[in-house]
C-alpha positions as CSV (number, residue, x, y, z in Angstrom):
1,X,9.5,12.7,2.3
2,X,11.7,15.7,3.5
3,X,8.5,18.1,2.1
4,X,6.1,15.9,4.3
5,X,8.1,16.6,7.5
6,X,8.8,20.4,6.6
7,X,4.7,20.5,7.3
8,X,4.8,17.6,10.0
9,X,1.9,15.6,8.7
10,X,2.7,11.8,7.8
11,X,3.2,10.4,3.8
12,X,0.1,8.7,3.3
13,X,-0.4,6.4,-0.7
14,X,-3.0,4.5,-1.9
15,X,-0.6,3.3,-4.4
16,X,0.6,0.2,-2.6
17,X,4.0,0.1,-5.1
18,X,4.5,4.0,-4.3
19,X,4.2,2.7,-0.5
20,X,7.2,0.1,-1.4
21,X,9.2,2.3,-2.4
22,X,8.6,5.3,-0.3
23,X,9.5,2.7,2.5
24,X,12.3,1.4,1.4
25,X,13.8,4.6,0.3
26,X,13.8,6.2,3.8
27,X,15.0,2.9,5.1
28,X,18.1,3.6,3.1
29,X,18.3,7.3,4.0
30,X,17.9,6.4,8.0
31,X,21.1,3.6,7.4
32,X,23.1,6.6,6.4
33,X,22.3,8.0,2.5
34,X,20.5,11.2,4.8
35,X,24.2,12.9,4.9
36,X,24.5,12.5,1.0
37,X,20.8,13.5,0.0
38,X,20.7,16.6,2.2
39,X,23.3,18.3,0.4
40,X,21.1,18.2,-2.7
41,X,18.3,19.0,-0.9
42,X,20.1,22.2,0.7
43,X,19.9,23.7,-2.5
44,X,16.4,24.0,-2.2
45,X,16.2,24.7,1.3
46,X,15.0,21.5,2.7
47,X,16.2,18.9,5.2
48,X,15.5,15.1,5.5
49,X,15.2,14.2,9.1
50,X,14.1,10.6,9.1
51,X,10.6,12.0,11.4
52,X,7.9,11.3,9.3
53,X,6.1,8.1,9.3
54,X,5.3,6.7,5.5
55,X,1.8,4.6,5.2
56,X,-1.0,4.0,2.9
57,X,-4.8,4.7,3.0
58,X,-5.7,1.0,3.3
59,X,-3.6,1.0,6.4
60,X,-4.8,4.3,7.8
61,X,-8.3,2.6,7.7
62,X,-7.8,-0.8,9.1
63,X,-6.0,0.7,12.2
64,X,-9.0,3.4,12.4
65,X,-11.8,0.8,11.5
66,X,-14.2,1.2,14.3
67,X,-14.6,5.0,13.3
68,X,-14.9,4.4,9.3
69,X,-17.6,1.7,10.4
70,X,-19.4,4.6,12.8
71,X,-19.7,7.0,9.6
72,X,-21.1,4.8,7.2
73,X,-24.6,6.2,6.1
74,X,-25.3,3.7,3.3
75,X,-23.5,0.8,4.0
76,X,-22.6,-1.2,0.8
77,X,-25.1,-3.8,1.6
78,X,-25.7,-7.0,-1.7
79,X,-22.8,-5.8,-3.1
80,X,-20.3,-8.2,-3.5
81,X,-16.7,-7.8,-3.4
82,X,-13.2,-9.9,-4.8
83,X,-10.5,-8.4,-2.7
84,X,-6.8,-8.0,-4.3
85,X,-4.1,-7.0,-2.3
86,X,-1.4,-7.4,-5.0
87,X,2.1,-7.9,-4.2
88,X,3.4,-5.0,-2.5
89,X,0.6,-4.4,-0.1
90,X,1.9,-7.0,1.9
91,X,5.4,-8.4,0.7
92,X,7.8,-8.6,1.4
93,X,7.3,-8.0,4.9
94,X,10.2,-6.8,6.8
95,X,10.1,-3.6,4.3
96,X,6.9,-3.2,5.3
97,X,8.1,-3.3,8.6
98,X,6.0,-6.6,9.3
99,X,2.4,-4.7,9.4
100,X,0.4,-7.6,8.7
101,X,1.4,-11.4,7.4
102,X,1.9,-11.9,3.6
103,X,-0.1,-15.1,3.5
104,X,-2.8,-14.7,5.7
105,X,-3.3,-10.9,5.6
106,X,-6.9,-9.5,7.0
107,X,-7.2,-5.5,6.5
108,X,-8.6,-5.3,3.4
109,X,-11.3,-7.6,4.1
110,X,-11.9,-5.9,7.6
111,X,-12.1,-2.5,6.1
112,X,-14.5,-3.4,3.1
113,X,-17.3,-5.2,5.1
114,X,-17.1,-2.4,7.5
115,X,-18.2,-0.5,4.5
116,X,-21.1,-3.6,4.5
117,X,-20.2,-5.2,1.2
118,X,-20.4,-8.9,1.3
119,X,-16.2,-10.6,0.6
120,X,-16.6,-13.3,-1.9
121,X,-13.9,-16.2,-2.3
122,X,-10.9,-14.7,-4.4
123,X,-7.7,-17.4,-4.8
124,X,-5.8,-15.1,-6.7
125,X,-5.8,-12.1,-4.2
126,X,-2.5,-12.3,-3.2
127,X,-1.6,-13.0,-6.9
128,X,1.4,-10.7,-8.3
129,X,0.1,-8.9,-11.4
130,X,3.9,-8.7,-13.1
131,X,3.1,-5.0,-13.0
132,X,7.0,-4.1,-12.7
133,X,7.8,-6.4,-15.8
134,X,5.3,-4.7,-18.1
135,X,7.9,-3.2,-20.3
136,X,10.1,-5.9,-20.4
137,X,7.5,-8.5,-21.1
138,X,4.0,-6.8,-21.6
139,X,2.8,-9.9,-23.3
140,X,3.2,-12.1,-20.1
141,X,1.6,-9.7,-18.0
142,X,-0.9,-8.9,-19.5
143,X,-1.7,-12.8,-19.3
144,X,-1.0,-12.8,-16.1
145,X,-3.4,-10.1,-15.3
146,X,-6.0,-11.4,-17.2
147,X,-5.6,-14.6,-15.3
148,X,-6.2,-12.7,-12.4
149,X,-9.6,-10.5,-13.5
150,X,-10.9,-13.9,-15.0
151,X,-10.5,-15.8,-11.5
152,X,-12.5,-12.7,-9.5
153,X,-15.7,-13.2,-12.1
């Protein structure tokens, strides 16, 4: 975070845990942790500020949807689309500083039919995968991720 404001430009993921985590982290560094990280990152001559914003692509594309939609040259007409947000796209919410609602949440589907593909029904979209218990209990989630790959076919 502290490299992304040394060249002013905002911390954009596509990764939606990375996103998580980046945001949570500088939440704890603007409650007070700043004082304590910047004398480790002093020894390599940077600062943390608390000035950059932190967001992901998916984001960055809903918010700027009408000009995505205006540069699409081969709009991704008959092809046919089961969304998954997966849990930390959207929850919980007030880490994610409330951007959209957990259980009702619209970007991804407004950003990929601007792209022209046609959103089929998904009920497992806002599924979790169990990615952050897949060394504890790999067996369960990789059940629980097949559950959700079977569902979008």
């Amino acid at each position: 975070i502290a490299l992304e404001e040394q060249m002013n430009m905002p911390m954009l993921t596509t990764c939606s845990t990375c996103m998580l985590t980046l945001t949570r982290a500088k939440s704890t560094l603007d409650k007070g942790a700043k004082d304590r990280i910047n004398t480790f990152l002093a020894e390599g001559n940077m600062k943390y500020n608390g000035s950059t914003e932190i967001t992901s692509l998916l984001w960055e594309l809903y918010q700027n949807v009408d000009t995505l939609k205006a540069k699409v040259v081969k709009p991704l007409s008959g092809l046919k689309v089961a969304l998954f947000y997966g849990c930390h796209s959207l929850r919980p919410e007030k880490d994610l500083h409330n951007r959209e609602s957990s259980v009702n949440p619209k970007s991804f589907e407004t950003v990929v039919s601007a792209l022209g593909a046609t959103i089929v029904p998904f009920e497992k979209r806002l599924d979790c995968c169990g990615f952050h218990a897949s060394y504890p209990a790999g067996k369960s989630v990789r059940k629980m991720s097949s559950q959700i790959v079977n569902n979008a076919c």
